[in-house]
C-alpha positions as CSV (number, residue, x, y, z in Angstrom):
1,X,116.6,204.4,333.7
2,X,113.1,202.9,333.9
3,X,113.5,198.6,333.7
4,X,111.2,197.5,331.2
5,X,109.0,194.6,332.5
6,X,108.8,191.3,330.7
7,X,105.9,190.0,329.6
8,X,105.2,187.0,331.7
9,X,101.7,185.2,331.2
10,X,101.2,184.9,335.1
11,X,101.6,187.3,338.1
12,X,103.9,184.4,340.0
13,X,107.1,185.5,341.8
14,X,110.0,183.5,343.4
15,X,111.4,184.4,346.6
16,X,114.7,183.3,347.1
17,X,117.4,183.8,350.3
18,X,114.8,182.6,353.0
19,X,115.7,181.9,356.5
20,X,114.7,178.6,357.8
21,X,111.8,179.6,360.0
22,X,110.0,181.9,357.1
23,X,106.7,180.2,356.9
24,X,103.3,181.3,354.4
25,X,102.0,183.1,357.4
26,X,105.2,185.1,357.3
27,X,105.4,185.6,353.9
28,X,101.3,186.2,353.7
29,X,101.2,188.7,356.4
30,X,104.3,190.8,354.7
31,X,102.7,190.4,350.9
32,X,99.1,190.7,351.7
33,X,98.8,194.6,352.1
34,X,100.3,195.0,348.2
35,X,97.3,193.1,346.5
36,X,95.2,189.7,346.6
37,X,96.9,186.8,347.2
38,X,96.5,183.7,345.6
39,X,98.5,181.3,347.1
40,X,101.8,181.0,349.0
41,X,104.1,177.9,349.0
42,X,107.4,177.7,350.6
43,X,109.4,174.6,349.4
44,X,110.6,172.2,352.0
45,X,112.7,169.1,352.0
46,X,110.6,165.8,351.6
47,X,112.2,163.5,354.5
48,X,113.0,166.9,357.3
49,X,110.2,169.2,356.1
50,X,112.8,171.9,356.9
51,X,112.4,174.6,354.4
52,X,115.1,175.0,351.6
53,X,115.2,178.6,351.5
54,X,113.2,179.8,349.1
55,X,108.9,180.2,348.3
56,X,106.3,180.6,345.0
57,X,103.9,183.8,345.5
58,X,101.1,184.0,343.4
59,X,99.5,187.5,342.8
60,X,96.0,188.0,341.5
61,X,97.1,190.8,339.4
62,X,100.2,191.0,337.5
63,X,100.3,194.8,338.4
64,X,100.8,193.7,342.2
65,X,103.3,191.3,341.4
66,X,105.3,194.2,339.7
67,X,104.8,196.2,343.0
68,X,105.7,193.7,344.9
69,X,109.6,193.2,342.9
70,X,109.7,197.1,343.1
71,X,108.9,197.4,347.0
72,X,110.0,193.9,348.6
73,X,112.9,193.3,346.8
74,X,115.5,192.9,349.2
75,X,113.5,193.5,352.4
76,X,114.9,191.9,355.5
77,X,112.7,188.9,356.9
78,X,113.9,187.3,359.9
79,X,117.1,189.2,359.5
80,X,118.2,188.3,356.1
81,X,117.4,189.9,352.9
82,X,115.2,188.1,350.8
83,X,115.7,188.1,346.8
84,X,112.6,188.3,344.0
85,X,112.4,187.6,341.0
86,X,109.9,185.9,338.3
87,X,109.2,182.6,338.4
88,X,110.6,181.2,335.3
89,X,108.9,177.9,334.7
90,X,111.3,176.6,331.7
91,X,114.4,175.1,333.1
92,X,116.6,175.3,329.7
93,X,116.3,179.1,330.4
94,X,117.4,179.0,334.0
95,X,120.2,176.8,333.2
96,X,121.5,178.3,329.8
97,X,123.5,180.6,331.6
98,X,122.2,183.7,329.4
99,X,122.9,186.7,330.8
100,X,124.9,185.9,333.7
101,X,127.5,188.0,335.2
102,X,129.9,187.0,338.1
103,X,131.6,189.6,340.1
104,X,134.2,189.5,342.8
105,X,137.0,191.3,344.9
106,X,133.8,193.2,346.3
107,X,133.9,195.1,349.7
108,X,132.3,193.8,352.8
109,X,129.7,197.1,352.8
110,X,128.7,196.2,349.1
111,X,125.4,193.9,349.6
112,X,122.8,192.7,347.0
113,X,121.2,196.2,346.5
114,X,124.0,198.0,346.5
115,X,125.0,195.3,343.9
116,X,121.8,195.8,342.3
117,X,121.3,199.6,341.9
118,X,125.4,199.9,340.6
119,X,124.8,196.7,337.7
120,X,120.5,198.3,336.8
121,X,121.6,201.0,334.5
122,X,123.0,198.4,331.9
123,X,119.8,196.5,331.8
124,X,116.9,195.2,333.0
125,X,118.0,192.9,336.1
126,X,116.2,189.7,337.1
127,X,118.5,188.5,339.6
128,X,121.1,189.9,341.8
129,X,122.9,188.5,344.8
130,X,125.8,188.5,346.8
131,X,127.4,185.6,348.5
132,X,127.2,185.0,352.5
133,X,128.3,183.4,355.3
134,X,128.4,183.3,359.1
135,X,130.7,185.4,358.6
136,X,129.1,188.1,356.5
137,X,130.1,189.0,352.8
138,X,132.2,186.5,350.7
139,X,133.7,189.1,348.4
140,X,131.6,187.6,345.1
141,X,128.1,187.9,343.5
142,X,126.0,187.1,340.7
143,X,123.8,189.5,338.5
144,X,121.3,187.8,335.6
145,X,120.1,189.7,332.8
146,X,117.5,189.7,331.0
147,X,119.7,189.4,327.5
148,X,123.0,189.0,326.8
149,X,123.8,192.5,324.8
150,X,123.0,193.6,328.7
151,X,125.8,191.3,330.1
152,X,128.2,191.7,327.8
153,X,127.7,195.9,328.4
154,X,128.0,195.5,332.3
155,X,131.0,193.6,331.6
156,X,132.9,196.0,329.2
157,X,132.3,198.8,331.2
158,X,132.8,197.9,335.3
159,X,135.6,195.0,334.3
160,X,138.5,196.7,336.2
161,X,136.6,199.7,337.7
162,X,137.1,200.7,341.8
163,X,134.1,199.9,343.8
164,X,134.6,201.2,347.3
165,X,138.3,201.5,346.4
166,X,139.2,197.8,345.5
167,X,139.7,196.7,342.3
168,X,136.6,194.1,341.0
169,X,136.6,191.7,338.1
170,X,133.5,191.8,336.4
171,X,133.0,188.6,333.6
172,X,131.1,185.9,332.0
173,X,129.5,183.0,334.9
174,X,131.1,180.1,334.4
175,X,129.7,176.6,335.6
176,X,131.6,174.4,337.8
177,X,132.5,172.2,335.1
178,X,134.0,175.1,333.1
179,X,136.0,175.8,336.0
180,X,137.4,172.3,336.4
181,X,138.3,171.9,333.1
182,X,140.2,175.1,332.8
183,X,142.3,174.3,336.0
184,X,143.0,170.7,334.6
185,X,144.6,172.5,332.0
186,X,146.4,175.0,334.3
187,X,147.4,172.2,336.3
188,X,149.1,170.1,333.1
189,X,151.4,173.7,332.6
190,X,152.1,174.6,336.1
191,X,154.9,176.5,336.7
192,X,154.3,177.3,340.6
193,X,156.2,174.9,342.9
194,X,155.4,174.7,346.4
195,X,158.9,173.6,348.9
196,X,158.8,172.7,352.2
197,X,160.8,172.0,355.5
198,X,164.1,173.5,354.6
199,X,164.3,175.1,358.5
200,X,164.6,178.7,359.4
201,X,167.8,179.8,358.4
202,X,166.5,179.9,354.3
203,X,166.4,183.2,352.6
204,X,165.0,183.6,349.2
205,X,168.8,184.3,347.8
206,X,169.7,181.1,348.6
207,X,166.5,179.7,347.5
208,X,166.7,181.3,344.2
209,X,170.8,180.0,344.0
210,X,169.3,176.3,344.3
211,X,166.4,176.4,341.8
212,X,168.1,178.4,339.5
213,X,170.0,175.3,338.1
214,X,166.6,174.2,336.6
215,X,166.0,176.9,335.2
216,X,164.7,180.7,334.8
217,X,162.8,181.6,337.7
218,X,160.3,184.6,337.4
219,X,159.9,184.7,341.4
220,X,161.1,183.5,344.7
221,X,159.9,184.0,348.0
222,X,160.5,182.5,351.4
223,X,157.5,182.8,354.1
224,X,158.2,184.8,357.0
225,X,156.4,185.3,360.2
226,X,156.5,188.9,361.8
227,X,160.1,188.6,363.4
228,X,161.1,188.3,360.2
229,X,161.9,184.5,360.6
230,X,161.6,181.6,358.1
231,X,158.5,179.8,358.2
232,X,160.1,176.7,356.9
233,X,158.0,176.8,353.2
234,X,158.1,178.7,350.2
235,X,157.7,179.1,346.4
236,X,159.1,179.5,343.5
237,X,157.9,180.2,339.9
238,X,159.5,179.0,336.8
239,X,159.4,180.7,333.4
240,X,158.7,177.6,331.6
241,X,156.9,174.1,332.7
242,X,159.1,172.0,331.6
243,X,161.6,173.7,334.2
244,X,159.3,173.3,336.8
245,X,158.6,170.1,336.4
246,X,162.6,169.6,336.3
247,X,163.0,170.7,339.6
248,X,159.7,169.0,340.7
249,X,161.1,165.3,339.9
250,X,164.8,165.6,341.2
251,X,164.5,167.9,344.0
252,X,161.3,165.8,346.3
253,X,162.7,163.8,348.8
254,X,166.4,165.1,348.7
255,X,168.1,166.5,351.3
256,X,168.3,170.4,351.2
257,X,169.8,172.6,354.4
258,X,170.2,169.4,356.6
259,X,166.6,169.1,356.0
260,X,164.4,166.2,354.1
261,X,162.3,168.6,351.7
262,X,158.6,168.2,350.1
263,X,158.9,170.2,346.5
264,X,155.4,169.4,344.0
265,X,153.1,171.9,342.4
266,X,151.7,174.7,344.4
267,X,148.1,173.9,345.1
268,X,145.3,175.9,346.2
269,X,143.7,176.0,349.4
270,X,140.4,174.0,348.4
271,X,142.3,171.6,345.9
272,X,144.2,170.6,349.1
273,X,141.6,170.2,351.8
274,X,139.6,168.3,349.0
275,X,142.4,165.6,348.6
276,X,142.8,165.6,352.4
277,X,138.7,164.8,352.2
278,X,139.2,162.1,350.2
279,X,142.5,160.7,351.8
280,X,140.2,160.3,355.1
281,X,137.0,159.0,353.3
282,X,139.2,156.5,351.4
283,X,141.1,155.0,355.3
284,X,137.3,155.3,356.6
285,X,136.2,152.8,354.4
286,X,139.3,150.7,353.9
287,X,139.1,150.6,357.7
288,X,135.5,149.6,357.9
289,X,136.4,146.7,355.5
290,X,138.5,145.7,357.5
291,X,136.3,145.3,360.9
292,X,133.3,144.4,359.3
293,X,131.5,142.0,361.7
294,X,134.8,142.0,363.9
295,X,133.9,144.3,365.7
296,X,131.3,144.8,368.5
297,X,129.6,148.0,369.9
298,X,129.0,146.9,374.0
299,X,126.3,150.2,376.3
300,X,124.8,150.1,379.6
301,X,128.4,149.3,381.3
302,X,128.7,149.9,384.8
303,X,130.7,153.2,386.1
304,X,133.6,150.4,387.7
305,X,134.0,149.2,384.0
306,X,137.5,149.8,382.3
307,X,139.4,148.1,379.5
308,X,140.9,145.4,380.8
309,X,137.5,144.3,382.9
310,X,135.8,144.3,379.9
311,X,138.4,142.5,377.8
312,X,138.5,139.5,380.2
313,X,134.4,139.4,379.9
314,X,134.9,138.4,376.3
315,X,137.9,136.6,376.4
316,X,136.0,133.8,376.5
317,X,134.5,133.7,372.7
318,X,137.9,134.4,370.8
319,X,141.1,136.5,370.2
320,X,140.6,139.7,370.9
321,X,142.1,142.6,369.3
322,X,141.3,145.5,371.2
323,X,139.0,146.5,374.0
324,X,138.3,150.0,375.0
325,X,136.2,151.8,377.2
326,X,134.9,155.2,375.9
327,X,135.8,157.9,378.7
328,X,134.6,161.7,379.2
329,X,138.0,162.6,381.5
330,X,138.4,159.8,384.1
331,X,134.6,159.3,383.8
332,X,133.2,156.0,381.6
333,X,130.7,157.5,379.3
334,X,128.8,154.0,379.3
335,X,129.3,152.6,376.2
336,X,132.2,150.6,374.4
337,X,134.3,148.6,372.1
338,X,135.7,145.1,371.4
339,X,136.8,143.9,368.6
340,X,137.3,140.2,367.2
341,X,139.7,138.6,364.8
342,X,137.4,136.8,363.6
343,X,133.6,136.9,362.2
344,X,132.5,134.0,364.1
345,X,133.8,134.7,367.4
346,X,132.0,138.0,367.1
347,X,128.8,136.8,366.0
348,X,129.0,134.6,369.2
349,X,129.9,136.9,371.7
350,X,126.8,138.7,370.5
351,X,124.6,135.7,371.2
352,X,125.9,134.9,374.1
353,X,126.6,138.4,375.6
354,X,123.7,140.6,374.6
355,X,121.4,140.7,377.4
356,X,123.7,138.9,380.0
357,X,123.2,140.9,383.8
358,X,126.9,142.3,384.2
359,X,127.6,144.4,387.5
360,X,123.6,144.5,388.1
361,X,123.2,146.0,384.3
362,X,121.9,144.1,381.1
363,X,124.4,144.8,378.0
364,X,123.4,145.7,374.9
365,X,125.5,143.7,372.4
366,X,125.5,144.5,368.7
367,X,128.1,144.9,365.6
368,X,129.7,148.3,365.7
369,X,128.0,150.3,363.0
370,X,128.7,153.4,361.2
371,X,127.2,157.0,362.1
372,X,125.9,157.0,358.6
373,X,124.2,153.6,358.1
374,X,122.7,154.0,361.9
375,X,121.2,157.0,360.3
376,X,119.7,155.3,357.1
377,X,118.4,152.9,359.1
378,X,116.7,155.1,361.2
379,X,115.4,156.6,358.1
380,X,113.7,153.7,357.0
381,X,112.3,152.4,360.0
382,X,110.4,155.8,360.4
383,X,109.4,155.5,356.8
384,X,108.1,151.9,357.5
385,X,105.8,153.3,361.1
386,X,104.4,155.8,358.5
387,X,103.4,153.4,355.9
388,X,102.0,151.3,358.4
389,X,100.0,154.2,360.0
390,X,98.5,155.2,356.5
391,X,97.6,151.7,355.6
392,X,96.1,150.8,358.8
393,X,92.9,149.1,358.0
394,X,89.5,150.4,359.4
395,X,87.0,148.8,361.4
396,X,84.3,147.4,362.0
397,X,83.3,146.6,358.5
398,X,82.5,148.8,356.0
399,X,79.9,151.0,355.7
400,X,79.0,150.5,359.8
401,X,79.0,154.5,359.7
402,X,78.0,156.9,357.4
403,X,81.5,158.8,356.2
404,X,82.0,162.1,357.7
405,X,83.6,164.9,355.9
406,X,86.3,166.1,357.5
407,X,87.4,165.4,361.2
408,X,85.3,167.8,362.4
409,X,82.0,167.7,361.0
410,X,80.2,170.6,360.6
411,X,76.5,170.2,361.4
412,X,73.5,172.3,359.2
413,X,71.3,174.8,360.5
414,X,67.3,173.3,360.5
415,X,65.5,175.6,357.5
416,X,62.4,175.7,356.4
417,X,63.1,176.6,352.9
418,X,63.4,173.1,352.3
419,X,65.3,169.6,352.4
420,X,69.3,170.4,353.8
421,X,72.5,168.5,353.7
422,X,75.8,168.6,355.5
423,X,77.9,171.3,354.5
424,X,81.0,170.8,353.3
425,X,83.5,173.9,354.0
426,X,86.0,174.8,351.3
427,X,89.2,173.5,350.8
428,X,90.9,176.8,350.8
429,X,91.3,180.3,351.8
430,X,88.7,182.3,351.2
431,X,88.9,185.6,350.7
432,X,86.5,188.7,349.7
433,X,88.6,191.2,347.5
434,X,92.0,191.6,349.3
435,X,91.0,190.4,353.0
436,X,90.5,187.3,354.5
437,X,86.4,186.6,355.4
438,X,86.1,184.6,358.7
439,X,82.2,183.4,359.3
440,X,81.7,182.3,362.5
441,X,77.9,182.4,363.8
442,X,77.0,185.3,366.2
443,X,74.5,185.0,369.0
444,X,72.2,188.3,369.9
445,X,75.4,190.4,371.6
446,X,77.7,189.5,368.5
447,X,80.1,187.0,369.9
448,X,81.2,184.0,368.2
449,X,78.9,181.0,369.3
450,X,81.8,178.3,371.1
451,X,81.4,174.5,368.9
452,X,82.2,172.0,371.1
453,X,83.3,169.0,369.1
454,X,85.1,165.8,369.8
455,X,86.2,162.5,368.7
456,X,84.7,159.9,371.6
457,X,81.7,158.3,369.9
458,X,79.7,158.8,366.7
459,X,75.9,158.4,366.4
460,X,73.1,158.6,363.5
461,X,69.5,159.4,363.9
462,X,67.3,158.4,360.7
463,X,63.5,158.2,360.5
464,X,61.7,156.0,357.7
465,X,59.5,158.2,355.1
466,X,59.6,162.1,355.0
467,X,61.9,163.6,357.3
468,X,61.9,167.1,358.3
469,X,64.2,169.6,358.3
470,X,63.8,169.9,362.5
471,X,64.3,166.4,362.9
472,X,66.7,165.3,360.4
473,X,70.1,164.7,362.2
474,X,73.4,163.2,360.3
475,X,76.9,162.0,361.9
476,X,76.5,163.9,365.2
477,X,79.8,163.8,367.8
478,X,78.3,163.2,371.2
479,X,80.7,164.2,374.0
480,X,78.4,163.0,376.8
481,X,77.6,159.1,377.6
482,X,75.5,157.3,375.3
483,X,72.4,156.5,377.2
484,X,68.5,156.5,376.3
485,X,68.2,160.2,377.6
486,X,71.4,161.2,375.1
487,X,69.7,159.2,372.0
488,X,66.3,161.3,372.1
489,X,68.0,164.8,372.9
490,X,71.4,164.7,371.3
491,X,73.3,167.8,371.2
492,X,73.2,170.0,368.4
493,X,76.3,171.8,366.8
494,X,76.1,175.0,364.9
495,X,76.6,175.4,361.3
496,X,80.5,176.6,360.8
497,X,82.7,177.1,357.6
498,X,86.4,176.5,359.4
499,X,89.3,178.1,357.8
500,X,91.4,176.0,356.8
501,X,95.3,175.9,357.2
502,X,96.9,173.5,353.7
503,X,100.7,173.2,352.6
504,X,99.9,175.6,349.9
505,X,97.5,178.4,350.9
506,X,95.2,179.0,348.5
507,X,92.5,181.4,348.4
508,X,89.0,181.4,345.8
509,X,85.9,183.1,345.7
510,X,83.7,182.3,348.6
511,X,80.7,180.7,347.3
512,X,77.3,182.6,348.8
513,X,74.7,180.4,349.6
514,X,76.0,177.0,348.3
515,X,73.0,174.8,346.9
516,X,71.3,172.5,349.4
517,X,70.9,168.8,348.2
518,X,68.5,165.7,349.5
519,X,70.2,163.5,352.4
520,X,69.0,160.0,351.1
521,X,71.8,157.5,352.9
522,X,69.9,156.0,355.4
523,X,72.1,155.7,359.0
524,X,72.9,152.8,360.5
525,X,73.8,151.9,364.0
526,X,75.9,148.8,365.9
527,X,75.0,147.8,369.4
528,X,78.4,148.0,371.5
529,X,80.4,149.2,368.7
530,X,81.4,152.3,371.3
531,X,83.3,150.1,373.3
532,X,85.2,148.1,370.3
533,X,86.2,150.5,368.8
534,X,87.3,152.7,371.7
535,X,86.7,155.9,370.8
536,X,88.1,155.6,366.9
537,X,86.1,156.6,364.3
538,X,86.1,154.7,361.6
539,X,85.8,155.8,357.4
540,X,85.4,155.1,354.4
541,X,88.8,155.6,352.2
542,X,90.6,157.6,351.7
543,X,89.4,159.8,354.8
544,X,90.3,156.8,356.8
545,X,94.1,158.1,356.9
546,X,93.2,161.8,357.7
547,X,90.8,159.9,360.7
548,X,93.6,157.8,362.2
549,X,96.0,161.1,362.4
550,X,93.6,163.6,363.5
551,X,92.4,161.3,367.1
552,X,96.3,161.1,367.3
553,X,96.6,164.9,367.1
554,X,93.4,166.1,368.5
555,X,94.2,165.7,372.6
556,X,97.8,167.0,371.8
557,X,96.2,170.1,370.4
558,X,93.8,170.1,373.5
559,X,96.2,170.0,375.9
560,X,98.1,173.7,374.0
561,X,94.8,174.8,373.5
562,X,91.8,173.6,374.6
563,X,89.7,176.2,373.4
564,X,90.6,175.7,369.8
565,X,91.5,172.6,369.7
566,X,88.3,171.3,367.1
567,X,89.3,174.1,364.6
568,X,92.9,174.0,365.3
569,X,93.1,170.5,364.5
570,X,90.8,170.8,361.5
571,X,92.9,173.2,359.8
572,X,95.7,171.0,360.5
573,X,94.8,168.4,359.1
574,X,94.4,169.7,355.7
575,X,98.3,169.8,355.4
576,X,100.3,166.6,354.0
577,X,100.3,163.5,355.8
578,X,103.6,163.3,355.6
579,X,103.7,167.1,357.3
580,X,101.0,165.7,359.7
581,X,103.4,162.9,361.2
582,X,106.0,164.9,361.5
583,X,104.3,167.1,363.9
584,X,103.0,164.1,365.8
585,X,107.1,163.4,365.5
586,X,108.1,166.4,367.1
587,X,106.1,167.7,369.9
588,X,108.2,171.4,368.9
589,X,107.3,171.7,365.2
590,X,103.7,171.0,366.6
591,X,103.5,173.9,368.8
592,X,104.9,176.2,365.8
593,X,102.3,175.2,363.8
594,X,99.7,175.5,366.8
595,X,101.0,178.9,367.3
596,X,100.6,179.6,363.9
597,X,96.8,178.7,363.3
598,X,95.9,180.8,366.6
599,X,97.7,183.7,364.8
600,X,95.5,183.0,361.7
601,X,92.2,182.8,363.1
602,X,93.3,185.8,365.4
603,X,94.1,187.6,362.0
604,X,90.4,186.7,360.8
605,X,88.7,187.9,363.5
606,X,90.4,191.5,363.3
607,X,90.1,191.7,359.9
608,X,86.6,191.1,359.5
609,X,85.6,192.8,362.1
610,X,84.6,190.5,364.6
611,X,85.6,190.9,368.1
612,X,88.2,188.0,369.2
613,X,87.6,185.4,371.9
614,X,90.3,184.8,374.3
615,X,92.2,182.6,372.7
C-alpha cells in the first residue's frame, strides 16, 4: 500500500532519537547527497548546550524531503536509529492526541521499523517508535496517524493478535493524567491486599483459612523462592472491596504466626518507589531545617585530623553536636563536619576559624550547604562572568578606530574598474546547486594563497582628496612591529570570502560580483594607543562583544591549529555568544568544534575541486 503524502506548505523535517554527539556536520554530511540543503539546526539545552536529541532539516525541494522520510527513516547514526517525520509547526495538533496508538507486551527483536512496516498497511504513518533503554527494548511503543479512522482500524484489528508469539495490546494513547485518574479510581475499589512478615512456615491454605473470615476471596498465593520455601509475603484478592478493606483495617499490626504482620493495598512497583521518593525528599528537607546555619562545612584538614581533634578545635565557640571527619577507608578525605546548637556559635566559629593556620594548613570555614543550592549558585555566578564579559565597555573612546567587520577582516583586491570597498563575506553557507562552493584565491600553480591574519595592533592609512584604488588601504592587521618602515609598506592581505560555521547552517545563493561602493570614512590614528590597549581591538557596538570573545579564542585556536587558526576562529565566531563561552568554558567542547570546522573546510576543498593544504 502506497502512503499518501500530506500536503505540507514547506519541505521541513524533524529528526527525532538523536544521540548526544549528532551535530549539523553529521546530520549535513548524511542529508546532503539526497538534495539541497537549506539549513540544519539541532536543538540544544540553553544553560549546557548539550543537545536534546532531536534536529529541524530544511529541504530546498519538497520532493527531497519526501526522499529523505522514504530512505533515512530509521537509519542508525552514531549507533542509534534516528526517527523522521514532518515538522508540524501547530502545537494543538501535536498535543490533541489524534491518531495515537500505544502498543505493548512487544518482543525484544521488534524495533521501530519492524513496528513501522507491521502498523503502515492501516494508514499513512507519521510517527513510529519504540521505547529504549540501556538495556535495549522496553516492551512498548507509540504509532501516530495521520487520522483517527486509521487508528481506530490498527486498533480493531492487531488488539490481541501474536507478534513474535506474545500476546500485544494494541489501544487508544492515553496522557499521563488519564492514567492517574483512572488508577485513583482503581485505588478507591481495590480489592488486592498485599501481607507481609508471617515467617516461612505459611502456605496459601492457611492463608486463605485466615482471610476467608472477611470474606470471598477470588485468589491466594504465598511467594516462594526455588526450594519451595516461603518468602515471608503474599496476596490475597477479595471479591468485593468492602471485604478487602475489612481485612485491611483489623488485620495491620496484629499478630499472625508468632509474627507482627503489615496487611494494606497491594501497590505497584513505581507507586511504591515514588512514595519511598518522597518519604526521603520530605526527611531531606525537614532535616536541612533543622541544621540551617548550625552546621559548618570545615576542607583543607591535615591527614592527622580525626573527630575528636577536630571537635576540641571548636569547642571553644559553643555546644557542639557532632563532629566528623569524612574518611575514604582509614584515609581522611580532607574535608569535614561540625555542627552547632546554636546559630550564633556557628556564625562565630566561622569568623574566627575560616582562614586560621591549623597543622601548617589554612581552613576553609563555611555553612554546610546542599549539593543542589552549591549548584545554583554556581549557575549564577557563571551567568553573572558572562554578563560581565558581554557588557564590558570598549576603549579608548569612540570612534578612535574605524569598525571592522568581522574579526578577521577581509582586505579588497586594488582594481582599476573603479572606486572599491571592504568586502563583507556572507553570513551563511553558500552553496551552488547541491554542493558547497569554497573560493579561496589561487596563485599561478593553483594552490590556495596562505592569509596571515592576527589580532596584535590595528592601523589606518587615509590620504586627503582622490584616492586611488592602489593606494587606498582600510583597517589593516599588522603582525610585525609598528615602526616608520611598517607605516609606508604595510602588508597586504588577499581578498577572501571565509565560510562561515553559525548555530543554524544556512545556505543562499552566492552573490557574483557583489556591487563595489565609495569608502568615504576618513581613518583616524592615536599615538601610543598600541600600548594601552595591549593588543585589544576596540569596536563599535554591537561587534564589540564578538571582539572581546574572539582575542580570547583566537590563540587557543592557534595553539590546535596554527594554520587555520584566522578562518577557524572566524567561522566560530558566528555561532551564539552564549555557544562561544562555553567553548572558552570547556577547553573539550572547543576542540570538537575545532575538529569540526577543519572537517568543513576539508569538505570544501574536495568538493570544489581544489586541492587541500595540509591542514
Amino acid at each position: 500500500m502506497t502512503a499518501v503524502r500530506p500536503a505540507y506548505p514547506m519541505a521541513s523535517l524533524y529528526v527525532g532519537d538523536l544521540h548526544t554527539d549528532v551535530t549539523e556536520a553529521t546530520l549535513y554530511e548524511k542529508f546532503c547527497p539526497i538534495g539541497p540543503v537549506i539549513s540544519i539546526r539541532v536543538c540544544r539545552d540553553v544553560a549546557t548546550r548539550r543537545s536534546l536529541g532531536y534536529a529541524y532539516i530544511n529541504f530546498q525541494q519538497t520532493a527531497d524531503a519526501e526522499r529523505a522520510m522514504d530512505t533515512m527513516n530509521f537509519e542508525v547514526i552514531n549507533g542509534r536509529p534516528i526517527r523522521i517525520m514532518w515538522c508540524q509547526r501547530d502545537p494543538g495538533l501535536r498535543k490533541s492526541g489524534v491518531g495515537n496508538v500505544f502498543v505493548k507486551n512487544l518482543h525484544e527483536s521488534i524495533d521501530s521499523k519492524v513496528l513501522n512496516d507491521t502498523f503502515s498497511s492501516f494508514g499513512n504513518v507519521l510517527s513510529c517508535k519504540v521505547a529504549y533503554d540501556d538495556h535495549g527494548s522496553k516492551g512498548f511503543g507509540f504509532i501516530q496517524y495521520e487520522t483517527q479512522e486509521a487508528a481506530d482500524k490498527a486498533i480493531q484489528s492487531l488488539n490481541g493478535m501474536l507478534l513474535n508469539e506474545r500476546k500485544v495490546f494494541v489501544g487508544h494513547f492515553k496522557t499521563r493524567k488519564e492514567r492517574e485518574l483512572e488508577y485513583a479510581a482503581k485505588i478507591t475499589g481495590f480489592t488486592n491486599v498485599y501481607i507481609k512478615n508471617f515467617g516461612e512456615d505459611m502456605d496459601d491454605n492457611r492463608l486463605k483459612e485466615i482471610f476467608s473470615a472477611y470474606g470471598t476471596t477470588l485468589s491466594v498465593r504465598v511467594m516462594v523462592d526455588a526450594n519451595g520455601r516461603s518468602r515471608g509475603f503474599g496476596f490475597v484478592n477479595f471479591e468485593k472491596h468492602e471485604d478487602a478493606q475489612k481485612a485491611v483495617t483489623e488485620l495491620n499490626g496484629k499478630e499472625m504466626n508468632g509474627c507482627i504482620v503489615y496487611v494494606g493495598r497491594a501497590k505497584k512497583k513505581a507507586e511504591r518507589q515514588n512514595e519511598l521518593r518522597r518519604k526521603y525528599e520530605q526527611f531531606r528537607q525537614e532535616l536541612c531545617l533543622r541544621y540551617r546555619g548550625v552546621n559548618l562545612y570545615v576542607k583543607n584538614l591535615d591527614d592527622s585530623m580525626d573527630d575528636e581533634k577536630l571537635r576540641k578545635e571548636f569547642q571553644k565557640f559553643g555546644t557542639i553536636t557532632s563532629a566528623k571527619v569524612m574518611k575514604e577507608g582509614a584515609r581522611s578525605k580532607g574535608f569535614g563536619f561540625v555542627c552547632f546548637s546554636s546559630p550564633e556559635e556557628a556564625a562565630k566559629a566561622v569568623t574566627e576559624m575560616n582562614g586560621r593556620i591549623i597543622s601548617r594548613k589554612p581552613l576553609y570555614v563555611a555553612l554546610a550547604q546542599r549539593k543542589e543550592d552549591r549548584t545554583r549558585m554556581f549557575n549564577n555566578r557563571y551567568m553573572q562572568t558572562s554578563t560581565v564579559v558581554k557588557a564590558a565597555p570598549s576603549y579608548p573612546p569612540t570612534g578612535s578606530y574605524p569598525q571592522p567587520t568581522n574579526f578577521c577582516p577581509v582586505m579588497p583586491q586594488p582594481s582599476n574598474s573603479g572606486p572599491i570597498a571592504p568586502i563583507r563575506p556572507t553570513a551563511h553557507w553558500t552553496l551552488q546547486q547541491s554542493n558547497p562552493v569554497y573560493c579561496p584565491p589561487h596563485n599561478a600553480s593553483g594552490w590556495p594563497v596562505p592569509i596571515r591574519c592576527s589580532i596584535p595592533k590595528i592601523k589606518t592609512f587615509s590620504q586627503p582628496g582622490r584616492v586611488s584604488p592602489q593606494s587606498q588601504r582600510v583597517a589593516v592587521f599588522d603582525t610585525h612591529s609598528v615602526g616608520p618602515r611598517a607605516q609606508m609598506n604595510p602588508p597586504v592581505m588577499h581578498s577572501m570570502p571565509l565560510c562561515k560555521y553559525p548555530a543554524v547552517w544556512t545556505a543562499q545563493p552566492a552573490e557574483v560580483n557583489p556591487p563595489l561602493q565609495q569608502v568615504a570614512e576618513p581613518a583616524t590614528q592615536i599615538q601610543g594607543q598600541e600600548a594601552q590597549t595591549s593588543g585589544l581591538l576596540p569596536v563599535q557596538p554591537p561587534q564589540d562583544e564578538k571582539q572581546v570573545l574572539g582575542e580570547r579564542m583566537f590563540p587557543l585556536v592557534q595553539s590546535m591549529n596554527a594554520a587555520l587558526a584566522a578562518k577557524i576562529t572566524g567561522m566560530l565566531l558566528e555561532m551564539e555568544n552564549s555557544e562561544i563561552m562555553h567553548m572558552l568554558d570547556s577547553p573539550e567542547y572547543l576542540h570538537s568544534k575545532v575538529e569540526e570546522a577543519v572537517a568543513v573546510l576539508q569538505a570544501h576543498h574536495a568538493e570544489g575541486g581544489v586541492a587541500s593544504p595540509q591542514m
